[in-house]
N, C-alpha and C positions, 0 to 999 in steps of 0.2 A: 292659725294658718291662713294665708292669704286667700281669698277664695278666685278661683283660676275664669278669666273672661271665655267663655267656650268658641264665640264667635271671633276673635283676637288672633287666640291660635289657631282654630284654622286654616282662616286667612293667610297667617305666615307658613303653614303648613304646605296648603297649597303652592304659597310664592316660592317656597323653598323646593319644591319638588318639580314645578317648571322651570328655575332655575340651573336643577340637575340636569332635568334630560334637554336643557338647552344644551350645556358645556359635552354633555355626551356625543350629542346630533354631530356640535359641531368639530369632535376631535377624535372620531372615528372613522380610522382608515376606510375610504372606498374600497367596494369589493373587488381582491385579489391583491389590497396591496398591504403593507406590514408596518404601522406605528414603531421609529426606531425608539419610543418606552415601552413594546409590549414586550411582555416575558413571555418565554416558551412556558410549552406544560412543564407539570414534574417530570425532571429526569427519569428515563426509561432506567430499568433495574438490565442488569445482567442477563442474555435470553437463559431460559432452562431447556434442558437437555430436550423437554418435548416442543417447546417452539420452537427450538432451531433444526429438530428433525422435520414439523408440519414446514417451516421453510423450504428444508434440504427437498422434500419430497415433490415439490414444485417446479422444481429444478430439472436440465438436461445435466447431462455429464460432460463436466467441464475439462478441458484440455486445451494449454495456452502454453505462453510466454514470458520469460519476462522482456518487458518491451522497451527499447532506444533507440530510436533512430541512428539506422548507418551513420549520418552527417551529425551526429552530438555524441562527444565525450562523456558528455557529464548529463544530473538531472540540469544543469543550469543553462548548458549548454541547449539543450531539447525546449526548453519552456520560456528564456528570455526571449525578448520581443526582434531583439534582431537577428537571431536565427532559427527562430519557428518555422520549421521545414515541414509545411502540409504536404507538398507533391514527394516527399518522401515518406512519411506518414502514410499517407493514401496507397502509395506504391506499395509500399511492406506491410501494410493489415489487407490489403489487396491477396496478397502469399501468404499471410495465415490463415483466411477466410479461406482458400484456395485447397487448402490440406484438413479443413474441418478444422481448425482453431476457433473456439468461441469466448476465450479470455484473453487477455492479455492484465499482467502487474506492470503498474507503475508508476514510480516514483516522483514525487513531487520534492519541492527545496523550499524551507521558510525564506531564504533569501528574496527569494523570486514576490514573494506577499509582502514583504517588508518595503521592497522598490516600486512594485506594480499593483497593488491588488485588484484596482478594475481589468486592469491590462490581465494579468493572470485570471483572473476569471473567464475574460473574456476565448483567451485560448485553450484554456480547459474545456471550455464549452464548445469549440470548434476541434478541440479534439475527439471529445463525444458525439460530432456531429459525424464525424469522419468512421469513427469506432462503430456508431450505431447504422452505416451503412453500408457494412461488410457484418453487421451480424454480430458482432463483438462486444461483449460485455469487458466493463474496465472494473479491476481491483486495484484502487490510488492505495500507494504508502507512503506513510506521513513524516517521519523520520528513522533515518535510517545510522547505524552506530560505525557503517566500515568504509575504509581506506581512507583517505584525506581530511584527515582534523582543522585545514586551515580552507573552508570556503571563504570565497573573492566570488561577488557580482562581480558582470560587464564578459569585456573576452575572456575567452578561455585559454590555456595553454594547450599545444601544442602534444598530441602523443608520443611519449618515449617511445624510441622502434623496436617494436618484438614484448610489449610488456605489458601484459593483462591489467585489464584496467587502469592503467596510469594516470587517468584525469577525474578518477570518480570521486565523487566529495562528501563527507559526512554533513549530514542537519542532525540537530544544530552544530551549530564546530565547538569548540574549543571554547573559545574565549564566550560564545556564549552560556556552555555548561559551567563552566567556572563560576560563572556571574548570575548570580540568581533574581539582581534585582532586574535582571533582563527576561526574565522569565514570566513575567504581565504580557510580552509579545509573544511568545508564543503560546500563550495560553489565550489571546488574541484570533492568533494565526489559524491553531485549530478550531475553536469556534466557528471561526468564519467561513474555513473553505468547509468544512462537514457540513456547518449549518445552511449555506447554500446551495450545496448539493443533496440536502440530508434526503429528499424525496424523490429522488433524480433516478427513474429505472436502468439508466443505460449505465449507472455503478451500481455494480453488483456485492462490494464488500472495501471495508473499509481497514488497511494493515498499517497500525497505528504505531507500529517502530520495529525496523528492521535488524535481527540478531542485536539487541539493545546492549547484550555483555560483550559484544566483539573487539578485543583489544587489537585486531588488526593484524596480528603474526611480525612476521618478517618484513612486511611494507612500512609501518609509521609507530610499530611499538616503541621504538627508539624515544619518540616526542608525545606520547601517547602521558596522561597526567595518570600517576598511579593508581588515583580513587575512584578514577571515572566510573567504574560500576556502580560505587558508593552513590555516586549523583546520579547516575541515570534511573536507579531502582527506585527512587519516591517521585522521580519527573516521570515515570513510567507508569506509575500508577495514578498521578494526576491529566496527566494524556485521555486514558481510557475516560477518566470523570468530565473533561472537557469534551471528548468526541460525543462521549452518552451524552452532555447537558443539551446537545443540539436535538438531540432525540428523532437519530437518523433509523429511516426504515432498513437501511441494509446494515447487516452484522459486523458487530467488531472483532477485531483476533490483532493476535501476535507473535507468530509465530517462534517454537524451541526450533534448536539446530544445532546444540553439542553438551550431550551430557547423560546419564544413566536415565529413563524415563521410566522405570518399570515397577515402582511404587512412589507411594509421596512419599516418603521416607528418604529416596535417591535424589529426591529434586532438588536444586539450587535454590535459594531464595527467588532469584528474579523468574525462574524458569514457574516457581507454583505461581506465583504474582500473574504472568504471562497467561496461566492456563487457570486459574481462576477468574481471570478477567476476561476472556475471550469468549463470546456468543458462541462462535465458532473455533474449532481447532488447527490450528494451522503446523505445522513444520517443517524442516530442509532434512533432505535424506539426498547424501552426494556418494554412496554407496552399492553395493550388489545389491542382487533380489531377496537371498537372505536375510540380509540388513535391511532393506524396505519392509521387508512382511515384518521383520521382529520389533519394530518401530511402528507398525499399523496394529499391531497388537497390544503392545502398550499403553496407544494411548487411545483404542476401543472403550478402555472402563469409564472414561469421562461420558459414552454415549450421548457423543453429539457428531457433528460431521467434520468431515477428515479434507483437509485441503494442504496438499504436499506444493508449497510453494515455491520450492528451487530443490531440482535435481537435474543428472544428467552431464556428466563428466567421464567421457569416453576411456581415459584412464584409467580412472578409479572402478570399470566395470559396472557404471549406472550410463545403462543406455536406454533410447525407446524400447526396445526390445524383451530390456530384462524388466524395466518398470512399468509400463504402460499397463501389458494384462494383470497383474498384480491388483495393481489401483481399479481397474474395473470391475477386480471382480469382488473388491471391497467397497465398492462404490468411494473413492478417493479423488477427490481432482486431481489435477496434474499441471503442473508448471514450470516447465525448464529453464535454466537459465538460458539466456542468449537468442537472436535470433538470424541476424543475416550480419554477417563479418564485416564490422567498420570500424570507429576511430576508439570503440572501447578497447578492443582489440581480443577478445578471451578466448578466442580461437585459441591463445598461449597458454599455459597452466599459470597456476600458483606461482609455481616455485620459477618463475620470469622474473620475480621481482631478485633472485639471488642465482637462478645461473644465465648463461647468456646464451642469446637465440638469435641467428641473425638471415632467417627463414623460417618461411611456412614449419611448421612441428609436422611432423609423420603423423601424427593423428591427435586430429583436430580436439580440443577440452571441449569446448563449448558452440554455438552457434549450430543453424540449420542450412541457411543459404550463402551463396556468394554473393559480391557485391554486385554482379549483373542479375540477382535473380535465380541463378542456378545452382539446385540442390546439392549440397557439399558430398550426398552419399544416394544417388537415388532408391536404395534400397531401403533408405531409411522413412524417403517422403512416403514411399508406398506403403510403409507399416505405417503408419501415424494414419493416414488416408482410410487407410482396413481397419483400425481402431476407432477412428471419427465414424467412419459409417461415409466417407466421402468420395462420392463416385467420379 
């Protein structure tokens, strides 16, 4: 064996190890800002039922909306750059701040990240700024599975008169569920927008696809692709592993909203997927009081927190009244659809898409205000007000 120079290697020992924390000195990010090669930590796991309770317990009691500005039809409408309507924005979290609202849900579009994403950013961020000075926590959802399979960037169309939702549009559409090798962008998409909010207090939760098995009924079943559940259940389960890889401090969920929930045994595949994955519990109850408690009961055994994110269809017998104490005194948040009557239109029922309405309906589906402002039912601000605690 050779015998080894001691002072040789050293020497290179040394030269080798100034050399390192040269390269280091010189290719580490200044403080506050992020090397586009650093990896996040290890992805966050699934919260357990006792984190997301020491969460929940941290928390006021939540009661919102789901949010769109009067002047947008759509998410795409709300969020492109040439119809970001702040002074309406402002105007209408302005009236839910006003009745005790301290959430509002809402929808975002891959579209909008694909065209803009500083731009998008940029108004997410000015939406939060608006949100977070009325007091308002925001819960973003990310994709969403109902009404319109074929989103179009740029203008929007026009509302059919009399016909609930008429311009609302599915993320991703169609042609991009179809197409998987288009599926690196949105696994892009969500990255990016969680990961740059992922630390951002003034989002409060994060609703990673909305009713995912919606085949849409009577509106676009017609053009609807047969399998679609088939593909949305493994993009649905790589969704939650995208959102987690950003290892955002606020919880994930996804909400059930049609289907027997009262063992696993009854569950759908996509529905245990949905509630196995979810920090939080989320679900849509468009029903009586009856049907709320036997739906808060159900899905009690997962013991985690309970956030009812679309109810409230004056038709159907789910109103503030029959829901609201319910949910408090299960400690449940609350989140109705609709909030001040504009170009979505859902003041109209469901069933607009197949019979005809050519006026106001005798009593309203959905929404709380009119378009000037004014309470569709004052009896109804005043219970919501006596629930918030809002004097």
């Amino acid at each position: 064996m050779k015998k080894l120079n001691i002072k040789k290697v050293m020497k290179g020992t040394v030269a080798l190890m100034t050399g390192v924390l040269l390269f280091v000195s010189c290719n580490t990010p200044e403080s506050g800002e992020t090397g586009p090669e650093d990896a996040p930590a290890a992805t966050r796991e699934t919260w357990t039922a006792q984190q997301a309770n020491e969460w929940y317990a941290t928390q006021p009691w939540y009661v919102g909306a789901n949010f769109l500005p009067s002047t947008a039809i759509n998410q795409l409408e709300m969020w492109q750059a040439a119809t970001f309507d702040t002074a309406t924005i402002d105007k209408e979290l302005a009236l839910a701040a006003s009745i005790g609202m301290n959430v509002m849900r809402v929808y975002l579009h891959d579209l909008v990240f694909k065209n803009d994403e500083q731009g998008f950013y940029d108004r997410i961020n000015k939406f939060l700024e608006i949100a977070d000075r009325h007091k308002i926590k925001i819960l973003f959802t990310i994709f969403d599975s109902c009404w319109d399979p074929f989103p179009k960037a740029g203008k929007q169309r026009d509302p059919k008169p009399f016909v609930h939702n008429s311009g609302w549009v599915q993320s991703p559409g169609q042609a991009v569920l179809k197409d998987s090798t288009q599926y690196p962008e949105l696994e892009r998409y969500v990255k990016s927008v969680v990961g740059k909010f992922a630390g951002d207090p003034r989002i409060i939760a994060w609703d990673v696809w909305n009713e995912p098995d919606n085949m849409t009924g009577a509106s676009y079943q017609k053009v609807e692709i047969p399998d679609k559940v088939e593909r949305v259940l493994p993009l649905l389960k790589q969704t939650f592993e995208w959102a987690r890889s950003a290892n955002p401090s606020q919880p994930l969920t996804s909400g059930v909203w049609a289907g027997n929930w009262e063992s696993d045994s009854t569950l759908k595949p996509i529905e245990r997927l949905q509630l196995q994955e979810s920090d939080i519990i989320s679900f849509h109850c468009y029903d009586d009081s009856l049907t709320l408690r036997k739906k808060i009961s159900q899905l009690k055994r997962y013991n985690k927190p309970l956030w009812c994110t679309e109810y409230m269809a004056r038709p159907n017998k789910s109103t503030f009244q029959s829901s609201l104490p319910i949910a408090k005194e299960n400690n449940v948040a609350m989140i109705n659809w609709g909030f001040v009557d504009g170009k979505s239109q859902t003041i109209f029922p469901w069933d607009s898409w197949t019979k005809t309405y050519t006026a106001e309906p005798p009593l309203w589906f959905h929404d709380i205000f009119r378009k000037d402002g004014t309470p569709y039912k004052q009896e109804e601000v005043d219970f919501i007000k006596s629930m918030t605690g809002k004097k």
